[in-house]
C-alpha positions in Angstrom: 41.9 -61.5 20.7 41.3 -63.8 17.5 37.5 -62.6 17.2 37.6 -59.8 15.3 38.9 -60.2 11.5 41.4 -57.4 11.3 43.2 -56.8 7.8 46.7 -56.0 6.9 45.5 -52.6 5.5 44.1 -51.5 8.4 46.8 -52.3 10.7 48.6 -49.2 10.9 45.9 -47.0 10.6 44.6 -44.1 12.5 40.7 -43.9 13.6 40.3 -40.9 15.0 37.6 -40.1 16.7 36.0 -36.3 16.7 33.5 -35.5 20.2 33.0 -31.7 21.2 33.4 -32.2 25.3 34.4 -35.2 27.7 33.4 -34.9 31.2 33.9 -37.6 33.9 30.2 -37.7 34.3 29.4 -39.9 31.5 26.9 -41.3 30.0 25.0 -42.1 27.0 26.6 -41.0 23.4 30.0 -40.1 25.8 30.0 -43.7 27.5 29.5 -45.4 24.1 32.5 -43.7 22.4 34.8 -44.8 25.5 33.5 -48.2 24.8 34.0 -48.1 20.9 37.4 -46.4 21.0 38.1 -49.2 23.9 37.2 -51.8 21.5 39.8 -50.7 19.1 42.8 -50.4 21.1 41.8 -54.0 22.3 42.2 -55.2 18.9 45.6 -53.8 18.2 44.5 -50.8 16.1 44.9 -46.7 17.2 42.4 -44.9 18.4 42.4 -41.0 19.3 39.3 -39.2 21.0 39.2 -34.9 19.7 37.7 -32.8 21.6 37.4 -28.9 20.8 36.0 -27.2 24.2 38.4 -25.0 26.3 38.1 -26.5 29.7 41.1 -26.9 32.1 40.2 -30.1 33.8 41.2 -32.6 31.2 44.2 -34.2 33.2 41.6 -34.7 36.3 39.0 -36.2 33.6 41.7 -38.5 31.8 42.5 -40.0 35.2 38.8 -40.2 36.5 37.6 -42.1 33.2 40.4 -44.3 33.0 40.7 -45.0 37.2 36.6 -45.7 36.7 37.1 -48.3 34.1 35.5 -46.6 31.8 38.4 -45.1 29.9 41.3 -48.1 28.4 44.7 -46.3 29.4 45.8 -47.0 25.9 43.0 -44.4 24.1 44.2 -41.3 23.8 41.9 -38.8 24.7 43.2 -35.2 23.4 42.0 -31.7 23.9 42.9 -28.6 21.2 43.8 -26.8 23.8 46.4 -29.0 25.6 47.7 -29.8 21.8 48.4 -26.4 21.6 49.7 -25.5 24.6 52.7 -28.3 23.9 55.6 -27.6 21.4 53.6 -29.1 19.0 53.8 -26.3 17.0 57.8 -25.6 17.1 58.1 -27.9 14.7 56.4 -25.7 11.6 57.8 -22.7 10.0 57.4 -19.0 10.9 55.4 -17.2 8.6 54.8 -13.3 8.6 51.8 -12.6 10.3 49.6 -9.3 10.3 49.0 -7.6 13.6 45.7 -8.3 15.4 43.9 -6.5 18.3 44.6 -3.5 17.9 41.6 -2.2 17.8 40.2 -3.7 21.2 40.5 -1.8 24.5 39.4 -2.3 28.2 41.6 -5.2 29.3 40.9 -7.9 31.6 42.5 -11.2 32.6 41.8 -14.6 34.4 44.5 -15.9 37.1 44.7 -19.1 38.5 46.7 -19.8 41.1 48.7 -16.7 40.2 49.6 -17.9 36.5 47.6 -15.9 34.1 45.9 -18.6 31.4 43.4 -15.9 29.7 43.5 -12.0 28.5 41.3 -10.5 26.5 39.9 -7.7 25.6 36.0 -6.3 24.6 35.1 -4.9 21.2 34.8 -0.6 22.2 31.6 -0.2 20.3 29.9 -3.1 22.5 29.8 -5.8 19.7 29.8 -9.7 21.7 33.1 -9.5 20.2 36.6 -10.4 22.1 40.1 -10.5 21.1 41.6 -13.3 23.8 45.0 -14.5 24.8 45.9 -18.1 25.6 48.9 -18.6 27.7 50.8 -21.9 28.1 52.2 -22.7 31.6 55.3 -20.6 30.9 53.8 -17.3 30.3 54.3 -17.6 26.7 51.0 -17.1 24.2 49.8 -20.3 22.7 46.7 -18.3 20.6 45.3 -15.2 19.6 41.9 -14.9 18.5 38.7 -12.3 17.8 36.2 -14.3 19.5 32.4 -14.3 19.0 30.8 -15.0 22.7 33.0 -16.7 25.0 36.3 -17.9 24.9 35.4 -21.3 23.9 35.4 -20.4 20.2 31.9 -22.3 19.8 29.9 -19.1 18.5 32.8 -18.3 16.1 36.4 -16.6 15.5 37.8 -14.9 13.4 42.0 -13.9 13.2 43.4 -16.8 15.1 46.7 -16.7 14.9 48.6 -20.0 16.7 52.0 -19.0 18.4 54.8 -21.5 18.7 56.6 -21.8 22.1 59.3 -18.9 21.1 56.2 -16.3 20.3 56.5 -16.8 16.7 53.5 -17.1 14.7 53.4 -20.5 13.1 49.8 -20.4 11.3 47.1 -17.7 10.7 43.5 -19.1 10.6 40.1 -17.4 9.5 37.7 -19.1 11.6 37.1 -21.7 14.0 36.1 -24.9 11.9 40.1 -23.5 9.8 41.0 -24.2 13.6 39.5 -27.3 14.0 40.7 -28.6 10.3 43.9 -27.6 10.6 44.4 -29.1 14.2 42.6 -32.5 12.7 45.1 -32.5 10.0 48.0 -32.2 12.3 47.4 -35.3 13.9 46.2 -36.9 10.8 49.6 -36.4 8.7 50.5 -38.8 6.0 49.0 -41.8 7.7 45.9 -43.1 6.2 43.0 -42.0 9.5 39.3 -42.7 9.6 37.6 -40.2 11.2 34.7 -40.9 13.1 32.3 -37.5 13.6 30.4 -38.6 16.7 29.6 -35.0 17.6 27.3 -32.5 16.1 27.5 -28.7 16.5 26.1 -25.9 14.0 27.3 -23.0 13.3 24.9 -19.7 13.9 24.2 -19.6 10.0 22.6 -23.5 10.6 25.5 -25.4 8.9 26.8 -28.2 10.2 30.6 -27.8 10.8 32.4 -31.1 12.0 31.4 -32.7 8.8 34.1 -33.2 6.6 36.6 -31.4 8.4 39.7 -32.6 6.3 39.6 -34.7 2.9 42.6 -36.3 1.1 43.2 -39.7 0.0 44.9 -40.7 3.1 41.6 -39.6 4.7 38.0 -41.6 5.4 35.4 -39.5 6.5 32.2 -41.1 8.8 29.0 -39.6 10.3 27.1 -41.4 12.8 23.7 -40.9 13.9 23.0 -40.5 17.5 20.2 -38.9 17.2 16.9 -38.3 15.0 17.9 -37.7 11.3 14.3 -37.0 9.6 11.6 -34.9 11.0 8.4 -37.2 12.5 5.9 -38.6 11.6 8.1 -40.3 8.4 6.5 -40.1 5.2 8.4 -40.1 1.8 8.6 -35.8 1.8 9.5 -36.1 5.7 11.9 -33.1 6.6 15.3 -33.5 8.2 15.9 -31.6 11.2 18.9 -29.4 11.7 22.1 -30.1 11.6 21.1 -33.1 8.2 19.8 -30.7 6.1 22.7 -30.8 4.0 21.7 -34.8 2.9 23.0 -34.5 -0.8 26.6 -33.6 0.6 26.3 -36.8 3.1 24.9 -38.8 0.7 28.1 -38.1 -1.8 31.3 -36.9 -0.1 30.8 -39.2 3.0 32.5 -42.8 3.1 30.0 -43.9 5.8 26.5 -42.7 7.3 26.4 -44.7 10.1 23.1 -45.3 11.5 22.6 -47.4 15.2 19.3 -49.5 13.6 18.0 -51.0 10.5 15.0 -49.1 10.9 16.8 -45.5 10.6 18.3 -46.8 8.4 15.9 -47.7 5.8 13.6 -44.5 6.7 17.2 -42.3 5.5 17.7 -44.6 2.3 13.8 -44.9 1.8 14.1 -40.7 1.5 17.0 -40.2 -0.5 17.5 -43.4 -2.1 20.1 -46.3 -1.0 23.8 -45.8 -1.5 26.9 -47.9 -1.0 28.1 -45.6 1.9 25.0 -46.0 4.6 25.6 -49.0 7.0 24.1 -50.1 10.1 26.4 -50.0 13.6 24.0 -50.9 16.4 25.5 -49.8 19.8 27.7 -52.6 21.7 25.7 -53.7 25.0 28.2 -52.0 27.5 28.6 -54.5 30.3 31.8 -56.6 31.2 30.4 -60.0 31.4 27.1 -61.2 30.3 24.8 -62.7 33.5 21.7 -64.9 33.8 20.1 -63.7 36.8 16.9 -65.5 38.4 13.8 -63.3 38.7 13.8 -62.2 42.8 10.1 -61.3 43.4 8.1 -58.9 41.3 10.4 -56.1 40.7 9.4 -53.5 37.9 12.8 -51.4 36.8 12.6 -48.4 34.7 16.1 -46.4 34.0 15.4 -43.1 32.4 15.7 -39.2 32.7 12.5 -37.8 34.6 11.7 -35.4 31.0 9.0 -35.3 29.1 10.5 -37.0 26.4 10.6 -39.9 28.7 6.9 -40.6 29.5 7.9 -42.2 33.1 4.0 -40.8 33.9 2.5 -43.8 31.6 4.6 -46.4 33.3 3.5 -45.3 36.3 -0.1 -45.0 35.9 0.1 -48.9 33.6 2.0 -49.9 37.3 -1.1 -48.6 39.3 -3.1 -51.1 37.5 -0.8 -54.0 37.7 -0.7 -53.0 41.3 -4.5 -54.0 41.8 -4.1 -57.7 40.5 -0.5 -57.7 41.9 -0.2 -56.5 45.7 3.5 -57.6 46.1 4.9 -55.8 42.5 7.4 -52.7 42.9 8.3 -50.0 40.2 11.4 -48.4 40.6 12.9 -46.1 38.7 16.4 -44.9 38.2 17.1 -41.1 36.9 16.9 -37.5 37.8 15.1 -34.8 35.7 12.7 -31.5 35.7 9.9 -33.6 36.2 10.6 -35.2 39.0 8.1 -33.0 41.5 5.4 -33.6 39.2 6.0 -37.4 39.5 6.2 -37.5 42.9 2.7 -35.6 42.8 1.4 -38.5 40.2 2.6 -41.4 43.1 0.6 -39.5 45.6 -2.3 -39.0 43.7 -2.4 -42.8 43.0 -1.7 -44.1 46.7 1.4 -46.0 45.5 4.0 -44.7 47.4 4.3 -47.8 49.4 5.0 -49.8 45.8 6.9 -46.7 43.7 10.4 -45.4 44.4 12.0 -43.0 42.6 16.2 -43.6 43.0 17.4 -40.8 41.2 20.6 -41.2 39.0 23.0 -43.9 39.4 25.5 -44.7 37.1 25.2 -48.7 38.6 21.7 -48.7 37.7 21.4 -51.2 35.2 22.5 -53.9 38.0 18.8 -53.5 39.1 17.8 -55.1 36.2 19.6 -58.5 37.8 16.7 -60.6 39.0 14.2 -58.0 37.9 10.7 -59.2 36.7 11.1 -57.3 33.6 12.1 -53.3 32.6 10.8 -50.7 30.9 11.1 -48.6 27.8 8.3 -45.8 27.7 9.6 -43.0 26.0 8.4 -40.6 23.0 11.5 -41.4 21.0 15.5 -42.8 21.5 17.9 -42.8 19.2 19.2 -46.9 20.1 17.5 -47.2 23.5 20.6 -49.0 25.4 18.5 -49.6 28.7 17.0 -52.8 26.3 20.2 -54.0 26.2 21.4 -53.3 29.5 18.3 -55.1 30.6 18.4 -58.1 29.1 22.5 -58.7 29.9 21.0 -59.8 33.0 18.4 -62.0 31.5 15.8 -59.3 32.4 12.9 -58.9 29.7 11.8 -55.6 28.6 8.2 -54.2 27.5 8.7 -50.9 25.4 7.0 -48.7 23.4 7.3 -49.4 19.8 8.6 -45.9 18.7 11.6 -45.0 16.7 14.5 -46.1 16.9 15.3 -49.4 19.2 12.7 -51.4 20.4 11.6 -52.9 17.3 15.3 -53.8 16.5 16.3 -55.6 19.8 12.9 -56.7 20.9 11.5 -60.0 19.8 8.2 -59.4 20.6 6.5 -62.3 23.0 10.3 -64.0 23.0 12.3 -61.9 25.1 10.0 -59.0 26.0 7.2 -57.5 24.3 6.3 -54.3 22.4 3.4 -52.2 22.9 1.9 -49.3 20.9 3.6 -45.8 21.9 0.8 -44.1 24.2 -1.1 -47.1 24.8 -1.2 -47.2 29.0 -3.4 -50.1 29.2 -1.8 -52.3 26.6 1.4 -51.2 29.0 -0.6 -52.3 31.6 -1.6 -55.7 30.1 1.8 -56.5 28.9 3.8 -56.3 32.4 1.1 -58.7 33.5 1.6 -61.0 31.2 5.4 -61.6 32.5 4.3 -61.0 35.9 1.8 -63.6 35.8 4.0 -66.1 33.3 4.6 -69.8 34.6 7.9 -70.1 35.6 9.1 -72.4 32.1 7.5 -69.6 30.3 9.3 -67.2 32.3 12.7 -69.1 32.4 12.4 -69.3 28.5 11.8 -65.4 28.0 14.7 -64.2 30.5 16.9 -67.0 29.0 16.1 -65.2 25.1 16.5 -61.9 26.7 20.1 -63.1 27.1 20.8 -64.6 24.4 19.5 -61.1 22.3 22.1 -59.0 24.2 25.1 -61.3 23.5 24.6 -60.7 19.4 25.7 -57.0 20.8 28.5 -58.2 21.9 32.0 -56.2 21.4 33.8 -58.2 19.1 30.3 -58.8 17.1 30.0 -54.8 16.7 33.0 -53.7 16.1 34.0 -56.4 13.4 31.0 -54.2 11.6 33.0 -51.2 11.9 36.4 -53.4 10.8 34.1 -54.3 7.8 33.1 -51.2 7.0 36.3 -49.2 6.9 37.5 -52.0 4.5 34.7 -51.1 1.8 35.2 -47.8 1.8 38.9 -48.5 0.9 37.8 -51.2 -1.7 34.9 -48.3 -3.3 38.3 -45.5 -3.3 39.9 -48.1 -5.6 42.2 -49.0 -3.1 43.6 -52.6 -4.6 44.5 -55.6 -2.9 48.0 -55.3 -3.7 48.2 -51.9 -2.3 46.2 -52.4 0.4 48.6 -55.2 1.2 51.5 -52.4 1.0 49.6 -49.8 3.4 
């Protein structure tokens, strides 16, 4: 592919890319990893997906993702656990270790299918404290660990202690994040790697420990946002909420904040000043092809989880009103949620059960929005809100609340959808009518615009922004052209 301006100093390099958990029910931050790490492999470079959890099913997951289409065969997509279970570990010295467990008692053991995989045993004076096992296919012991919680390490350990194939102890660690580091810098080497922290998790003392898990001059380290970063409402003193609080450190030892709008962007650099190492990565619209589809009736589409934080009672109760001056108009929604009894209640209350179907979850639902009237966007906040885009692939315009972060970026407001204040049900209301009741050039002209939006989210348009971005952080490191040339 000739789209996407690689340069020689990129060519052999690693971008690794750190997530806590894959599962092969994915969507949202998941899907759009699969799609960025795709992306790479596409254009010749090496991409890796990390994950940390202990789970056994990765094999089964691997295949699922990749048999789904939603996986390229050519990512990697590594668990810690599978790492260390290989001979991965042979290959570094044996060190003299100091004995650990000995002072845990009243074993237990998991089996399955008559291999044993985990032993451990509890903490006598009833601490949530457990020194575990892990046992490679072979019988041999892979790990040893005092383990805070459960055995997937996330509240904490302590002792680790990693085991080569021959029961030797290759490397003696003092906590998890020393596990995670050293695992990272295993697979990082000597080769220059970008590493990509798309996951957040905090420890129980409130720090934030993906961030900045190795360092070096071989090494590139970027954050991205998938979530809120500053407390609302946003003023100049705003707070951050957990897991940013620790702003001056991004702001210094990070080569990239990576924020998925403008707007979050500016609210972060409007807070703590602009720096050379915040950029702006929007999402890439995840769809194969790009479609102009021809509105079929008066279809309503709204593709959300039934939460709270979703507000799918407003877009009901604006529907109810469009109903009145628009007998032949449907709502349906796509999603499945906590709220979904109370919704159901909302429909029955407003005698529109004839007119308002509630789908559930389906991961094809954004093929609704093909011949659609128009979707909808009501929620209290989103991170990118990448139902707009999925929308308007099919040449489907969207009315949204104007709320942080999303709308505002992808919507041109009376061009290819509209915006409307957050909360304001009537202005909702008034806004689906005006598409509804658009003349069919008028229409044609907005669902043609809506098209034409989603295409500037195009793969090779986003991720030559990433291409671009791991180029200036080499060029800030000092990193010459000659060099670079040389890498």
């Amino acid at each position: 592919m000739s789209d996407v301006q690689i340069p020689s100093s990129l060519t052999n390099a690693k971008i690794v890319i750190v997530f806590g958990a894959f599962r092969s029910g994915v969507r949202g931050g998941m899907l759009s990893v699969l799609w960025r790490a795709r992306r790479f492999v596409e254009y010749g470079l090496s991409a890796q997906i990390l994950t940390f959890d202990y789970h056994l099913d990765y094999p089964l997951i691997r295949e699922q993702l990749v048999q789904s289409g939603r996986m390229n065969d050519q990512v990697d997509l590594v668990n810690i656990h599978e790492y260390l279970k290989s001979d991965a570990l042979d290959s570094l010295p044996v060190i003299d270790a100091k004995p650990v467990g000995d002072d845990f008692e009243e074993s237990e053991a998991d089996v399955l299918r008559y291999k044993l995989i985990i032993r451990s045993r509890s903490w006598p004076i009833g601490e949530d404290k457990h020194f575990v096992e892990y046992f490679r296919d072979n019988g041999s012991i892979y790990m040893r660990a005092t383990v805070i919680g459960d055995r997937s390490m996330w509240k904490g350990a302590q002792d680790i202690q990693l085991l080569g194939s021959d029961g030797q102890v290759r490397a003696e660690l003092a906590s998890t994040r020393d596990l995670w580091a050293f695992w990272l810098q295993q697979i990082a080497g000597d080769d220059e790697v970008f590493v990509i922290q798309d996951f957040q998790y905090m420890s129980q003392s409130g720090d934030e420990i993906f961030f900045d898990l190795i360092s070096g001059s071989n090494v590139y380290n970027y954050r991205v946002a998938h979530g809120a970063t500053l407390a609302a409402p946003i003023t100049p003193t705003t707070h951050l909420v957990p897991g940013w609080a620790a702003a001056d450190r991004y702001n210094a030892e990070s080569d990239g904040l990576v924020f998925l709008t403008d707007q979050q962007l500016e609210h972060w650099s409007d807070r703590f000043g602009q720096n050379p190492n915040q950029f702006s990565i929007p999402h890439e619209c995840m769809v194969d092809s790009f479609e102009q589809s021809n509105q079929d009736g008066e279809r309503c589409i709204l593709i959300a989880s039934l939460t709270p934080l979703k507000r799918v009672g407003d877009a009901i109760l604006a529907f109810s009103g469009v109903l009145k001056k628009r007998p032949g108009a449907t709502l349906e929604v796509f999603g499945e949620g906590p709220s979904r009894d109370d919704l159901l209640k909302l429909i029955a209350e407003l005698g529109v059960e004839h007119a308002v179907v509630l789908h559930g979850y389906s991961a094809g639902a954004a093929q609704a929005c093909a011949g659609a009237a128009l979707s909808l966007l009501t929620s209290t906040r989103e991170a990118f809100g990448m139902t707009i885009l999925e929308s308007m692939s099919r040449g489907c315009p969207v009315v949204a609340y104007d709320i942080d972060y999303g709308p505002r970026t992808m919507i041109s407001h009376g061009k290819d959808g509209y915006l409307v204040e957050s909360g304001d049900i009537a202005e909702l209301e008034r806004a689906m009518l005006r598409v509804l009741e658009a003349d069919s050039a008028s229409r044609d002209r907005m669902r043609a615009a809506a098209l034409e939006k989603a295409k500037t989210y195009s793969g090779p348009a986003v991720i030559q922004r990433w291409i671009d971005m791991f180029e200036s952080s080499q060029i800030r490191r000092g990193v010459t052209a000659a060099r670079r040339e040389s890498l």
